[in-house]
KETILO-86712 format. One record per residue: residue number from 1; x, y, z of N, C-alpha, C in turn. Coordinates in steps of 0.02 Angstrom, whole numbers, padded with zeros to 5 digits, always signed. Example, Ala and Ser with C-alpha at 12.3 -4.5 7.8 and 13.67 -1.06 7.14 Angstrom:
<recs>
+-----+--------+--------+--------+--------+--------+--------+--------+--------+--------+
: num :   n_xx :   n_yy :   n_zz :  ca_xx :  ca_yy :  ca_zz :   c_xx :   c_yy :   c_zz :
+-----+--------+--------+--------+--------+--------+--------+--------+--------+--------+
:   1 : +00660 : -00284 : +00390 : +00615 : -00225 : +00390 : +00660 : -00165 : +00390 :
:   2 : +00642 : -00112 : +00354 : +00684 : -00053 : +00357 : +00645 : +00002 : +00394 :
+-----+--------+--------+--------+--------+--------+--------+--------+--------+--------+
</recs>
This chain:
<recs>
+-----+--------+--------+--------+--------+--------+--------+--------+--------+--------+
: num :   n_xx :   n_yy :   n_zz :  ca_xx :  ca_yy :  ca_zz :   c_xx :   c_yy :   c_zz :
+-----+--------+--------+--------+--------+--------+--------+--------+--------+--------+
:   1 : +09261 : +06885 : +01905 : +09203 : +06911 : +01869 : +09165 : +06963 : +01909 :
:   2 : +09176 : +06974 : +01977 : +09153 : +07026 : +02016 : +09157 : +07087 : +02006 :
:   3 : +09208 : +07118 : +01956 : +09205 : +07172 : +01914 : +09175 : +07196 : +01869 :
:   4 : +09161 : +07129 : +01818 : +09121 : +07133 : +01781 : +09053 : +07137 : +01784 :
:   5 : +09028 : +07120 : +01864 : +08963 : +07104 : +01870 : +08946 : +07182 : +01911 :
:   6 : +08994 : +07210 : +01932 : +08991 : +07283 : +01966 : +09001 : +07314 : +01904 :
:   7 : +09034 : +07333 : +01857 : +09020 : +07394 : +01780 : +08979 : +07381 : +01762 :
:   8 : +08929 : +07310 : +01784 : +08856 : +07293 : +01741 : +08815 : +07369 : +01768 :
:   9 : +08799 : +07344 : +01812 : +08748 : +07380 : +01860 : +08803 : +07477 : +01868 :
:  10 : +08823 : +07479 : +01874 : +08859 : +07529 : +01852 : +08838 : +07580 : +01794 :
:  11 : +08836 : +07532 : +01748 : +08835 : +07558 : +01671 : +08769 : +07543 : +01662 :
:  12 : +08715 : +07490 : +01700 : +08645 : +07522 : +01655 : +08604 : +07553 : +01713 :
:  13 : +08611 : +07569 : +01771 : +08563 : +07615 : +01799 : +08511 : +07653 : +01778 :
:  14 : +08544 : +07692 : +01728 : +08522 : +07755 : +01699 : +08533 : +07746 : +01610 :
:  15 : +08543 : +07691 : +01624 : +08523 : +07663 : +01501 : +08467 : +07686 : +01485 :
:  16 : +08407 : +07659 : +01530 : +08339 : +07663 : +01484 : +08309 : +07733 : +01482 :
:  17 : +08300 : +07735 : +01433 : +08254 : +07806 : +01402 : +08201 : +07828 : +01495 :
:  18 : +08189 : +07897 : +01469 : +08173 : +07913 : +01526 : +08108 : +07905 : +01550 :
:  19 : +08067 : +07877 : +01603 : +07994 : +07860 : +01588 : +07992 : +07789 : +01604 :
:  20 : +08059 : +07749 : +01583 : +08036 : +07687 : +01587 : +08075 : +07656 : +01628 :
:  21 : +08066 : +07599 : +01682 : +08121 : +07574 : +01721 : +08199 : +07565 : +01701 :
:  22 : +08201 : +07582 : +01739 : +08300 : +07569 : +01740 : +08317 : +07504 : +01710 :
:  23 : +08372 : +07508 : +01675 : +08388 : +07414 : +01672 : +08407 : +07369 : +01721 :
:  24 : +08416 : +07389 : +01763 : +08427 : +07351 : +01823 : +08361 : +07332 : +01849 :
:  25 : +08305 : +07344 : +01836 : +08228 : +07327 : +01861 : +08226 : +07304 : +01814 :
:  26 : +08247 : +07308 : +01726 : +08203 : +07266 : +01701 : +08223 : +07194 : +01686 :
:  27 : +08307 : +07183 : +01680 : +08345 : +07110 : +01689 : +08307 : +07087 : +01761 :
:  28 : +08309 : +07112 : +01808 : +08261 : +07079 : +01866 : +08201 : +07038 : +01855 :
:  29 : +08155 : +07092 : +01804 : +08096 : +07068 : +01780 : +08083 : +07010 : +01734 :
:  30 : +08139 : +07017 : +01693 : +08140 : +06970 : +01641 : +08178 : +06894 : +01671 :
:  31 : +08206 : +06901 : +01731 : +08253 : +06855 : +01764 : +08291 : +06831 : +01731 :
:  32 : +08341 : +06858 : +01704 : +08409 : +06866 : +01692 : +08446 : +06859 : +01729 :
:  33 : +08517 : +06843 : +01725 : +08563 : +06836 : +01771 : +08609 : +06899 : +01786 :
:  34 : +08616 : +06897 : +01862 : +08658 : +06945 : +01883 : +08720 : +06971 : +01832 :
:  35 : +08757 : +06910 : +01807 : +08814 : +06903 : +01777 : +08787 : +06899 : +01693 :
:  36 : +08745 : +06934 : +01691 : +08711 : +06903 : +01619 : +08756 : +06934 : +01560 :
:  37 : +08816 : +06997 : +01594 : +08887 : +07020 : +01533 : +08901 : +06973 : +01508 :
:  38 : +08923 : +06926 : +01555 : +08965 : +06857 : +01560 : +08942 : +06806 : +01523 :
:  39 : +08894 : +06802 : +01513 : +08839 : +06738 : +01487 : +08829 : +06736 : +01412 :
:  40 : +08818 : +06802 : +01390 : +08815 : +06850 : +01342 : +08883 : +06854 : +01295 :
:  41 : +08915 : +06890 : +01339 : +08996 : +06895 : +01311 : +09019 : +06835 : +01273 :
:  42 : +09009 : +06767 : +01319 : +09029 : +06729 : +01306 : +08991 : +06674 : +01250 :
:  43 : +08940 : +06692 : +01235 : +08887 : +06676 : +01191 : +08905 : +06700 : +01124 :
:  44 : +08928 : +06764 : +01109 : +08932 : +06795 : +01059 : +09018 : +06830 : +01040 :
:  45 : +09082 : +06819 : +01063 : +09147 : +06842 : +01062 : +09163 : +06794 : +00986 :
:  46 : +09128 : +06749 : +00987 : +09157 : +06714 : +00915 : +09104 : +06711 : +00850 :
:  47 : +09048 : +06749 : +00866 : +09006 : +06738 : +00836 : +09014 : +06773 : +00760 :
:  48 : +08986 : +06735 : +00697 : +09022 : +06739 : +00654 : +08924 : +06756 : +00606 :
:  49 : +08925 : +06779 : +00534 : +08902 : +06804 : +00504 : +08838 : +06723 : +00498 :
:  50 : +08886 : +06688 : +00494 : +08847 : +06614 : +00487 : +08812 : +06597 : +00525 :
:  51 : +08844 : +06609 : +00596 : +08814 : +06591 : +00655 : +08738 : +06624 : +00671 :
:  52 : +08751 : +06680 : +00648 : +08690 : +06755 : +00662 : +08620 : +06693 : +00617 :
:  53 : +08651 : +06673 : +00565 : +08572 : +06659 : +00520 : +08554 : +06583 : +00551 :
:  54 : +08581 : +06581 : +00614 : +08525 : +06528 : +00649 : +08465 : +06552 : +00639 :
:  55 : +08476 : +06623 : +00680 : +08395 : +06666 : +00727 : +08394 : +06727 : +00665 :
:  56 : +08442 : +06725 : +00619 : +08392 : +06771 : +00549 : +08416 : +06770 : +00484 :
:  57 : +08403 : +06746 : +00450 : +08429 : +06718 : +00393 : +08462 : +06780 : +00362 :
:  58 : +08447 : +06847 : +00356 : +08445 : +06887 : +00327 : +08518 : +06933 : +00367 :
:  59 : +08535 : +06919 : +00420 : +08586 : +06913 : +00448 : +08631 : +06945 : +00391 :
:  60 : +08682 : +07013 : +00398 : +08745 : +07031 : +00348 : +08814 : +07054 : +00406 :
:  61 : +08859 : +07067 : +00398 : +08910 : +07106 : +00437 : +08856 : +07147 : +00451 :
:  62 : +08834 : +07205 : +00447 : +08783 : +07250 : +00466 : +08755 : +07219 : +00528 :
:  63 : +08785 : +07204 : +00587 : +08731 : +07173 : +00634 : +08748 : +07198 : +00709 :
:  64 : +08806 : +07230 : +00712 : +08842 : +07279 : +00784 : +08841 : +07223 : +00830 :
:  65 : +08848 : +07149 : +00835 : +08858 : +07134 : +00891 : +08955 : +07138 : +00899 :
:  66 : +08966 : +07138 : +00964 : +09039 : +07146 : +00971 : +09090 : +07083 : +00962 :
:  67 : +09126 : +07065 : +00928 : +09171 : +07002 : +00941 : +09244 : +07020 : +00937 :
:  68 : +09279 : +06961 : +00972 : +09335 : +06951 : +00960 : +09351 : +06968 : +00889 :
:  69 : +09406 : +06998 : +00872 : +09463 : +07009 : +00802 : +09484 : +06939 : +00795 :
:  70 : +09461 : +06912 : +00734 : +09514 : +06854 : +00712 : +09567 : +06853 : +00710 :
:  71 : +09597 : +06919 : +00681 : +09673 : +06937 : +00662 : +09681 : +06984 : +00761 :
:  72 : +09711 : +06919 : +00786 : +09737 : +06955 : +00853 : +09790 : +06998 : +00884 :
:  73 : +09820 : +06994 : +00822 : +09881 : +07037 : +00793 : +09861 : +07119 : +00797 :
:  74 : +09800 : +07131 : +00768 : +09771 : +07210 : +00763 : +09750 : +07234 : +00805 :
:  75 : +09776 : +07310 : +00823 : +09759 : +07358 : +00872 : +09681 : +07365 : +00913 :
:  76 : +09659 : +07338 : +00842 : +09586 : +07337 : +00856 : +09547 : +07272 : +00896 :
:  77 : +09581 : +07234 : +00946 : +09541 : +07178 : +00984 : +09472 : +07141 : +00977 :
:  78 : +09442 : +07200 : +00972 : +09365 : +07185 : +00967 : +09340 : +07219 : +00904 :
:  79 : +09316 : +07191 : +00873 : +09254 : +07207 : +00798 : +09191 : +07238 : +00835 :
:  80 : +09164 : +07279 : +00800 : +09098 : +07290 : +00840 : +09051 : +07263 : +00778 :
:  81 : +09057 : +07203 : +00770 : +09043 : +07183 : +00717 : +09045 : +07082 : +00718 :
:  82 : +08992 : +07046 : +00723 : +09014 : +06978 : +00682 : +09042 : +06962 : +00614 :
:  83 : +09089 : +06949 : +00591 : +09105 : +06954 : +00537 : +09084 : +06889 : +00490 :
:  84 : +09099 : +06900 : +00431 : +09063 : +06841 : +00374 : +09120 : +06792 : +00382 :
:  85 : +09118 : +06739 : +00416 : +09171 : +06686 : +00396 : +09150 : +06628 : +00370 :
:  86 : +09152 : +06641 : +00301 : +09092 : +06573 : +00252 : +09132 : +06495 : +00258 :
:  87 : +09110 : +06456 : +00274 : +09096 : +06371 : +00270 : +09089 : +06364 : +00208 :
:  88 : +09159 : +06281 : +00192 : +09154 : +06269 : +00130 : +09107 : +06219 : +00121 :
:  89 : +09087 : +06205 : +00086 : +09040 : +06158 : +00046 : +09076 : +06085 : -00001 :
:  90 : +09130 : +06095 : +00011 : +09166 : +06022 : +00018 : +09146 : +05955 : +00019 :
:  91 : +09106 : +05950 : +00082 : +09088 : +05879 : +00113 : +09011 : +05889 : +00125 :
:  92 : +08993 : +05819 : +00123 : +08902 : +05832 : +00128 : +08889 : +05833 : +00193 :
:  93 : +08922 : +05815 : +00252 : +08887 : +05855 : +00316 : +08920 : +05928 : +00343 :
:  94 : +08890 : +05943 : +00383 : +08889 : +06023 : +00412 : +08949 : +05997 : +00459 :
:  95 : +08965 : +05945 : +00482 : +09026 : +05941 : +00542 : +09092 : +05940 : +00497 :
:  96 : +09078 : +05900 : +00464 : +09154 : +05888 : +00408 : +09171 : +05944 : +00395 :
:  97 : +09115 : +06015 : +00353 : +09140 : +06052 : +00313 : +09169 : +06099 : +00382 :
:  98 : +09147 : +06105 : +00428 : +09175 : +06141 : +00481 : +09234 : +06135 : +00508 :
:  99 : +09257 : +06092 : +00515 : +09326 : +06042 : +00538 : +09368 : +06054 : +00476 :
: 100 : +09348 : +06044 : +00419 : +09379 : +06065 : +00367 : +09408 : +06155 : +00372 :
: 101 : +09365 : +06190 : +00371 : +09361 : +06285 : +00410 : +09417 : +06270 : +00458 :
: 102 : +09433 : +06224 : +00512 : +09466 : +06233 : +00579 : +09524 : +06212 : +00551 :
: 103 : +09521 : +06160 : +00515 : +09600 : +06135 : +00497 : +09636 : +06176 : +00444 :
: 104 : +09603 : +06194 : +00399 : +09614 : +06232 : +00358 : +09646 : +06305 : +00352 :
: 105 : +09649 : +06339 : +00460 : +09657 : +06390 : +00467 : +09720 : +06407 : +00502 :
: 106 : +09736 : +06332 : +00521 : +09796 : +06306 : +00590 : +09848 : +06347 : +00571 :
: 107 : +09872 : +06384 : +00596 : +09951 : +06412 : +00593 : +09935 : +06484 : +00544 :
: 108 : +09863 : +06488 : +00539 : +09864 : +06579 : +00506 : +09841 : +06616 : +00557 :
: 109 : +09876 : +06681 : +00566 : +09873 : +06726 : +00616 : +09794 : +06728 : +00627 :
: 110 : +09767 : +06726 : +00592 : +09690 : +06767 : +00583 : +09633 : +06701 : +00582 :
: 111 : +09651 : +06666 : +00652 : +09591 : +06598 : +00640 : +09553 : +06632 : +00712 :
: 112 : +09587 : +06679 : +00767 : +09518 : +06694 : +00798 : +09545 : +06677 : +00879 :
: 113 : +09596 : +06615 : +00867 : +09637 : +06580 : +00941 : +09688 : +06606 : +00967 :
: 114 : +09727 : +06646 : +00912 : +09799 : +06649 : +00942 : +09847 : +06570 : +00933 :
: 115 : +09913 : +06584 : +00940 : +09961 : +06532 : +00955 : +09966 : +06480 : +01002 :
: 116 : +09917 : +06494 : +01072 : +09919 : +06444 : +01126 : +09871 : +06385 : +01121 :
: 117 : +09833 : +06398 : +01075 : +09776 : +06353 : +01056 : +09828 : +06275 : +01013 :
: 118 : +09803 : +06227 : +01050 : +09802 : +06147 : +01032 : +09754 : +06143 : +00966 :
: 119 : +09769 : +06082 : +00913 : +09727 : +06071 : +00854 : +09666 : +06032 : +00875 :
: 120 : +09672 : +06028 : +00918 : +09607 : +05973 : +00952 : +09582 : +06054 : +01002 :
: 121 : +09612 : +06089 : +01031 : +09583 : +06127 : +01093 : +09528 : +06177 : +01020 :
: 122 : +09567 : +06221 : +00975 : +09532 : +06216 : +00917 : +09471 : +06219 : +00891 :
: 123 : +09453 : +06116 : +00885 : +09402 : +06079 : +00872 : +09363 : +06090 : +00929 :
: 124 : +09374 : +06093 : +00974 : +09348 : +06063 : +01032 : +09297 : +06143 : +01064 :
: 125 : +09338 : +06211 : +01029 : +09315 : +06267 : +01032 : +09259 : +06285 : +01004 :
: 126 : +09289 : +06285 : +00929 : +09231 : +06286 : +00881 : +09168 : +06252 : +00870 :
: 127 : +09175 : +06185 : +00879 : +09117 : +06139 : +00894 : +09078 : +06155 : +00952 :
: 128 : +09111 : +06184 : +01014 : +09062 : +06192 : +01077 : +09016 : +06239 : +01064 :
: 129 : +09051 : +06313 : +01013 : +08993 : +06354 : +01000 : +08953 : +06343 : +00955 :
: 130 : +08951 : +06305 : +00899 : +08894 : +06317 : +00850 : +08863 : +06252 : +00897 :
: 131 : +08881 : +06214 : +00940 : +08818 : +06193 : +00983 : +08791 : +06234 : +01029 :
: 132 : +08819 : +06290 : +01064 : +08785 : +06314 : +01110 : +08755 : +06350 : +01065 :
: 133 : +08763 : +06392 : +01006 : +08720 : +06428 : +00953 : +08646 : +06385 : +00946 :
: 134 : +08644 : +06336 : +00933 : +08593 : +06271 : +00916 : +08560 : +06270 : +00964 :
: 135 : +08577 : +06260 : +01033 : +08549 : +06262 : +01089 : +08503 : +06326 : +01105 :
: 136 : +08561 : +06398 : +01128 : +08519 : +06436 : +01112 : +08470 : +06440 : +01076 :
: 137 : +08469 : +06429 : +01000 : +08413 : +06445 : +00965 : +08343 : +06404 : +00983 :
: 138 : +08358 : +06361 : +01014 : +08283 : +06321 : +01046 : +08254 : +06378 : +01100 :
: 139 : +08303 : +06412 : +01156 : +08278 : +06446 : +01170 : +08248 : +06543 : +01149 :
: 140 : +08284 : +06537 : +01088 : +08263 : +06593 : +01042 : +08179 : +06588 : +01042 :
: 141 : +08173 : +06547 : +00994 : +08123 : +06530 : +00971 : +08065 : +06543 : +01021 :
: 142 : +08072 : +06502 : +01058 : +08007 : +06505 : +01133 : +08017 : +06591 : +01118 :
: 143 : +08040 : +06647 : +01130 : +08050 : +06695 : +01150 : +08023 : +06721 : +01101 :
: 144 : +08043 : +06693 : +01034 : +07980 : +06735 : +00990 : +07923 : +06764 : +01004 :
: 145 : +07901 : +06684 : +01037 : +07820 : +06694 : +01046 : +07782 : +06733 : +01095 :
: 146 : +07851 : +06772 : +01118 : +07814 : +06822 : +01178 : +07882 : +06862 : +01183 :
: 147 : +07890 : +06925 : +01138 : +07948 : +06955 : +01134 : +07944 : +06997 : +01192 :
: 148 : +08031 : +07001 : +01220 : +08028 : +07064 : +01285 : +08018 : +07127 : +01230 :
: 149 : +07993 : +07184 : +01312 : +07996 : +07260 : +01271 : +08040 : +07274 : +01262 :
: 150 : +08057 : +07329 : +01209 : +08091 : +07365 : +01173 : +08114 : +07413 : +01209 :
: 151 : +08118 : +07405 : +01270 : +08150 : +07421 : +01318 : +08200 : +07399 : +01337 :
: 152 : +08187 : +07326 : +01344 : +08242 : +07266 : +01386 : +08298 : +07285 : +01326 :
: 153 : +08280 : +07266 : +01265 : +08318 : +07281 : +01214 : +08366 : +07327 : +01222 :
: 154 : +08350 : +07384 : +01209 : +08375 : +07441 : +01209 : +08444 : +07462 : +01273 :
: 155 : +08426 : +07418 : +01350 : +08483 : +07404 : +01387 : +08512 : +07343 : +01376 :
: 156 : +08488 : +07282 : +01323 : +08537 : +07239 : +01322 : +08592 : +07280 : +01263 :
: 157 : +08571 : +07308 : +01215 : +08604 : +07328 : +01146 : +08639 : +07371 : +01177 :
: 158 : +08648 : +07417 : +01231 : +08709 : +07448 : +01260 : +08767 : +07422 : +01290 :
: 159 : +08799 : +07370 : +01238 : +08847 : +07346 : +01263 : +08895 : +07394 : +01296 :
: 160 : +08914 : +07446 : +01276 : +08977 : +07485 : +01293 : +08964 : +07492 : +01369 :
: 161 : +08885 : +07493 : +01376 : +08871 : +07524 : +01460 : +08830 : +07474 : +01509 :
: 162 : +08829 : +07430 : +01462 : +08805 : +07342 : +01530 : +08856 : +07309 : +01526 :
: 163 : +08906 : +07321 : +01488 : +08991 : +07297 : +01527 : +08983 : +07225 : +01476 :
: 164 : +08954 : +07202 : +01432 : +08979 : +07147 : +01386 : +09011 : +07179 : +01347 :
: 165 : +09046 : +07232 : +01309 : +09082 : +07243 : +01281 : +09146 : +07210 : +01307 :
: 166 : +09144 : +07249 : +01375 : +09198 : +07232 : +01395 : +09229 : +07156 : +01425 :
: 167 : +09186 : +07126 : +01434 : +09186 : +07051 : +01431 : +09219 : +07018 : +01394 :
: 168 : +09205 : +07050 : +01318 : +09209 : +07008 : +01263 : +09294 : +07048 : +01250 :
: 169 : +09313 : +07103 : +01265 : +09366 : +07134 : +01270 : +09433 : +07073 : +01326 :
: 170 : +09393 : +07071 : +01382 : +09408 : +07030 : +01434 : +09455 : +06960 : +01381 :
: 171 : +09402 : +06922 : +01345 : +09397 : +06854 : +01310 : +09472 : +06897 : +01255 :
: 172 : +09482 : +06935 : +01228 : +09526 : +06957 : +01167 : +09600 : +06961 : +01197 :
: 173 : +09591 : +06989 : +01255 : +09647 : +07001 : +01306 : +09694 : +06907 : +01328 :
: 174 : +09628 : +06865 : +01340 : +09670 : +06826 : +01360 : +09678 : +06788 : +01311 :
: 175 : +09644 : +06794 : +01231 : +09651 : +06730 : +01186 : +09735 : +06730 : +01175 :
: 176 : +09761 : +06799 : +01180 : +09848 : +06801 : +01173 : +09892 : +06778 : +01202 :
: 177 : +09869 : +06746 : +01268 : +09913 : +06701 : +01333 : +09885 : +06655 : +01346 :
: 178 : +09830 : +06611 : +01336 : +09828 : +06544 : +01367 : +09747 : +06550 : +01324 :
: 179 : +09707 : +06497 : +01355 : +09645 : +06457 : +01333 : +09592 : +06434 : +01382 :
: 180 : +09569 : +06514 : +01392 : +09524 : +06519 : +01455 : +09451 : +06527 : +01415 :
: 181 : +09440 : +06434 : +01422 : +09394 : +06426 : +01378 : +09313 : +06473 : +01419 :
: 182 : +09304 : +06496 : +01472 : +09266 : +06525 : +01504 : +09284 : +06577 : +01539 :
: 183 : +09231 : +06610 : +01546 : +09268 : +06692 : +01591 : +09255 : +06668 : +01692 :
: 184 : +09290 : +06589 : +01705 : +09250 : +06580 : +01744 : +09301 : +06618 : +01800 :
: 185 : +09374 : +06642 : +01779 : +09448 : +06642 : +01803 : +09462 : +06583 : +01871 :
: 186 : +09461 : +06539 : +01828 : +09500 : +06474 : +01854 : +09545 : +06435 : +01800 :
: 187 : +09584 : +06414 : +01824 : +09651 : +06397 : +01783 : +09596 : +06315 : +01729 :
: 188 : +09627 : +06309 : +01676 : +09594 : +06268 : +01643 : +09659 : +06227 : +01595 :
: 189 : +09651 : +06155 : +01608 : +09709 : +06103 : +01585 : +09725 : +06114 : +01530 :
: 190 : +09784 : +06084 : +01504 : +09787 : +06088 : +01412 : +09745 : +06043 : +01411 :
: 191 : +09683 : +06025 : +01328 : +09655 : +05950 : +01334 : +09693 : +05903 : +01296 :
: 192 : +09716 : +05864 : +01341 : +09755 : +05820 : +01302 : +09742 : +05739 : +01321 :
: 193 : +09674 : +05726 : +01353 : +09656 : +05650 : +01349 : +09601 : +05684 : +01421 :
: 194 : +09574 : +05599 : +01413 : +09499 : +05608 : +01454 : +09499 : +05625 : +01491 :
: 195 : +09536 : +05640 : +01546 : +09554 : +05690 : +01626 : +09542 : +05748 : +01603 :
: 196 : +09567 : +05784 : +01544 : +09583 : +05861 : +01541 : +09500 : +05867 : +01501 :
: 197 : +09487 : +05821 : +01468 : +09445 : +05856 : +01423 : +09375 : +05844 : +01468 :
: 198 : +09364 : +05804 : +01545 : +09301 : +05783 : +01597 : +09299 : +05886 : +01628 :
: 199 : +09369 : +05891 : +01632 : +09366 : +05979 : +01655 : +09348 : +06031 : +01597 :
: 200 : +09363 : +06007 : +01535 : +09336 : +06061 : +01478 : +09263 : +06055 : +01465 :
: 201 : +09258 : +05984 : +01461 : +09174 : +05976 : +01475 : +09135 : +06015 : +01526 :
: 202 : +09140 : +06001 : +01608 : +09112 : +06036 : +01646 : +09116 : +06112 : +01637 :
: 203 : +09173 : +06141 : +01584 : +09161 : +06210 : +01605 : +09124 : +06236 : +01563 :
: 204 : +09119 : +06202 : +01500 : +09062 : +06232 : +01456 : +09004 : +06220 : +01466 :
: 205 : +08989 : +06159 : +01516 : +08915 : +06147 : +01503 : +08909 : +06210 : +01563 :
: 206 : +08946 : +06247 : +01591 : +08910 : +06299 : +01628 : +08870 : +06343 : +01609 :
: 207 : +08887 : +06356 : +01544 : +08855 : +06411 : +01485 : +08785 : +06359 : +01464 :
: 208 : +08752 : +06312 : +01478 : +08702 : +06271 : +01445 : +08636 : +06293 : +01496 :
: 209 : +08666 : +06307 : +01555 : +08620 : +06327 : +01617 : +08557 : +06375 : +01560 :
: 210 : +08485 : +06357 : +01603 : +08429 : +06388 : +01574 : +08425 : +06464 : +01569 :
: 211 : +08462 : +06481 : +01635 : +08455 : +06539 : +01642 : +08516 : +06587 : +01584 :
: 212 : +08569 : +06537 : +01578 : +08626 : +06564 : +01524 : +08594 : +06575 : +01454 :
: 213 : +08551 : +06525 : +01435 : +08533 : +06505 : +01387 : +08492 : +06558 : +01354 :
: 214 : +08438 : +06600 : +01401 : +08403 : +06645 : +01418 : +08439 : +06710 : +01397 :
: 215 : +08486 : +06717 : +01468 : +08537 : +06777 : +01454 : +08523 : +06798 : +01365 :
: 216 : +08548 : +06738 : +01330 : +08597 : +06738 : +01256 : +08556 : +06762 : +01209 :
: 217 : +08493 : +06689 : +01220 : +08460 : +06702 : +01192 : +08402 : +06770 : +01168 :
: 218 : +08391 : +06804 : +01237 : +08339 : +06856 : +01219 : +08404 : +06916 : +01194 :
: 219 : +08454 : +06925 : +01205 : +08503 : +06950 : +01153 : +08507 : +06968 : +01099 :
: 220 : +08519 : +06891 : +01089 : +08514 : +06890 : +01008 : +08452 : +06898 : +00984 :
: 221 : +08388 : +06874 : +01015 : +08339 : +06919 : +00974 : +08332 : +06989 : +00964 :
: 222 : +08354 : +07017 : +01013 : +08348 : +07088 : +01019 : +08406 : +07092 : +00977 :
: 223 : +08454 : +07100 : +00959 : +08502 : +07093 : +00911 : +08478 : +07089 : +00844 :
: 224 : +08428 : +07033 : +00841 : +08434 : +07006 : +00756 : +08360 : +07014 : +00736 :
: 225 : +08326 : +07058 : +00769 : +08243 : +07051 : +00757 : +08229 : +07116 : +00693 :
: 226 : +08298 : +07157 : +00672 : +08259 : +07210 : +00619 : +08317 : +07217 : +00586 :
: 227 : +08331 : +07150 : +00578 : +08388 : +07135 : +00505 : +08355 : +07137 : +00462 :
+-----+--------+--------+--------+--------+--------+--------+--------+--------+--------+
</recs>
């Protein structure tokens, strides 16, 4: 990730409009994380049209954040775009009808995993993010109530040049060879019983950290505040 955390600082030196601190003073200010591509990237590579109307109801494709291509097959890796992937209404809770979405997609090119993905690794994907989505949004919210400037904004929304584009490029690259459920680059088990899945656990709750949470969250507000 030392690459990624060098094209950060690289690429926003010189983002912010002229007059106003650099982005590199103002992630300082706001205390953000060094690695906050990473935090970010990984917050939002699956993020889906549904996901967006946590933090805005009003949420459409129209929303430029960058994700993974479902169809991993296409030239095109990355969407600069969350796309609409609607939940059926099937079952009366929100977990069923989702699991229903996951099973429902197993063995079509265009579910988002690629071929190396397990039917449980899968579940075990999808469920981690619309919890870290949930999570985040507790820390959305607080952030409402005292929005960063339209500044901070303006160098987080340059993905192409604070290097989460390429993060999330990073995440597209490897969904085609293995199930690197984190950009932490450390090798990660198949999950296939409580040993493998005590290591899939620890690596996601890395993304739960306050300061990750932060990262994501003031993001996506800046993201979803003039939908």
């Amino acid at each position: 990730m030392r690459i990624f955390v060098a094209l950060l600082f690289l690429g926003v030196a010189n983002a912010a409009p002229q007059g106003f601190p650099p982005c590199r003073m103002l992630f300082q200010m706001y205390d953000m994380s060094p690695n906050l591509n990473e935090t970010i990237a990984h917050a939002i590579h699956s993020m889906t049209v549904q996901g967006l109307r946590l933090f805005n109801p009003k949420a459409t494709v129209a929303n430029g954040i960058p994700t993974v291509n479902h169809n991993l097959q296409s030239v095109e890796k990355v969407l600069p775009y969350a796309p609409d992937d609607p939940i059926s209404h099937d079952f009366a809770s929100s977990a069923m009808n989702i699991l229903d979405k996951i099973l429902s997609n197993i063995g079509q090119p265009n579910d988002g995993l690629g071929p190396n993905w397990s039917s449980v690794e899968r579940i075990a994907h999808n469920f981690h993010m619309w919890d870290l989505w949930l999570r985040t949004r507790v820390v959305y919210n607080e952030i409402t109530l005292a929005p960063p400037r339209e500044e901070l904004c303006n160098c987080l929304l340059d993905t192409a040049g604070n290097g989460i584009l390429l993060a999330v490029e990073w995440v597209a690259d490897h969904y085609k060879s293995g199930t690197p459920i984190t950009l932490l680059n450390r090798p990660i088990p198949k999950l296939t019983d409580a040993a493998t899945w005590a290591v899939w656990k620890d690596r996601l709750l890395h993304y739960y950290t306050e300061r990750a949470l932060k990262d994501a969250a003031t993001y996506l507000y800046c993201a979803t505040k003039d939908f």
